[in-house]
N, C-alpha and C positions, 0 to 999 in steps of 0.2 A: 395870619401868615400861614399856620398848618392848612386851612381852607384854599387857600392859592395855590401852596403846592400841592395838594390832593387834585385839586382840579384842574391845576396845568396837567399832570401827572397820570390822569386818565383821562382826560382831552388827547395828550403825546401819545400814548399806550393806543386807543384809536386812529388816530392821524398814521403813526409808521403801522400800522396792521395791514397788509395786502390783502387779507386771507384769515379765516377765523382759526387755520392750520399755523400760523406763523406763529412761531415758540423764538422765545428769547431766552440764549445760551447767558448764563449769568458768573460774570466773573465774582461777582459780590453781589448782597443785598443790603443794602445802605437804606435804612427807612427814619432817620434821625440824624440828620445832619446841616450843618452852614451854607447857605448858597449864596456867593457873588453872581448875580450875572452886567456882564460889560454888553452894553447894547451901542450897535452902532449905525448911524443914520444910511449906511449903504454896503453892498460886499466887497467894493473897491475898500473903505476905508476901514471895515472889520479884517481881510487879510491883510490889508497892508499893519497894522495891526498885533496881527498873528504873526508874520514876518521879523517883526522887531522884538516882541514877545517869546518865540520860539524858532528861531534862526534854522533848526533841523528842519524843518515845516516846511518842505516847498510846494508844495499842491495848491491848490484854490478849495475854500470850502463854502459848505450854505451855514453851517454854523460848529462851533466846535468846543469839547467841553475837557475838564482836568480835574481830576479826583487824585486828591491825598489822603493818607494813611495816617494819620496824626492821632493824638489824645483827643481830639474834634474832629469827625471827618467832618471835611471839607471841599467842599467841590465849585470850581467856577464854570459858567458858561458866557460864551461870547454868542453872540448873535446879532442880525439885524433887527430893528423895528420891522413889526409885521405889518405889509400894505393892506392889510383889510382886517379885521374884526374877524374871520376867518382864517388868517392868514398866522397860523402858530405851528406846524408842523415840523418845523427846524426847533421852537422851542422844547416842545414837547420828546422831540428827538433826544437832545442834548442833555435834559431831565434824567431821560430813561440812563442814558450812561453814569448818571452822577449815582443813581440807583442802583441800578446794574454793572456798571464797568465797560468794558468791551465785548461787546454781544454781537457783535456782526463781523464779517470782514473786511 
């Protein structure tokens, strides 16, 4: 399990990187924590989803993640199944918040 997240984790950490300049603003650093992630087979059916999960929520997303503050943190992410063996760049995203927090705008 720690090998998975480590490697999703710096797999994501390169995936969102534009630039070897791109600094992430760290709400928290969370490096031992619970991860649910809710995958779902397309973005129609993860926001729809997020929609009934989070009613404030009305935007469309590629994936999106929720960290709690508990005696465990805790953190879920939603996202879709990745179309390719390549294709993790939303996971790895979603990771970094569970991590980090809210790092971007």
């Amino acid at each position: 399990m720690k090998k998975i997240a480590i490697t999703a984790l710096t797999l994501g950490m390169l995936a969102c990187s534009s630039s070897k300049s791109t600094l992430i603003n760290e709400d928290h650093t969370r490096l031992n924590m619970e991860i649910k992630v809710h995958v779902f087979k397309n973005k129609k059916l993860l926001n729809s989803a997020l929609k009934k999960e989070f009613p404030r929520e009305i935007r469309t997303v590629e994936g999106f993640a929720v960290w709690y503050n508990t005696v465990e943190d805790y953190c879920e992410i939603y996202v879709t199944k990745p179309d390719s063996k390549f294709d993790i760049n939303t996971w790895g995203h979603e990771l970094a918040h569970c991590v980090y927090g809210s790092w971007h705008d």
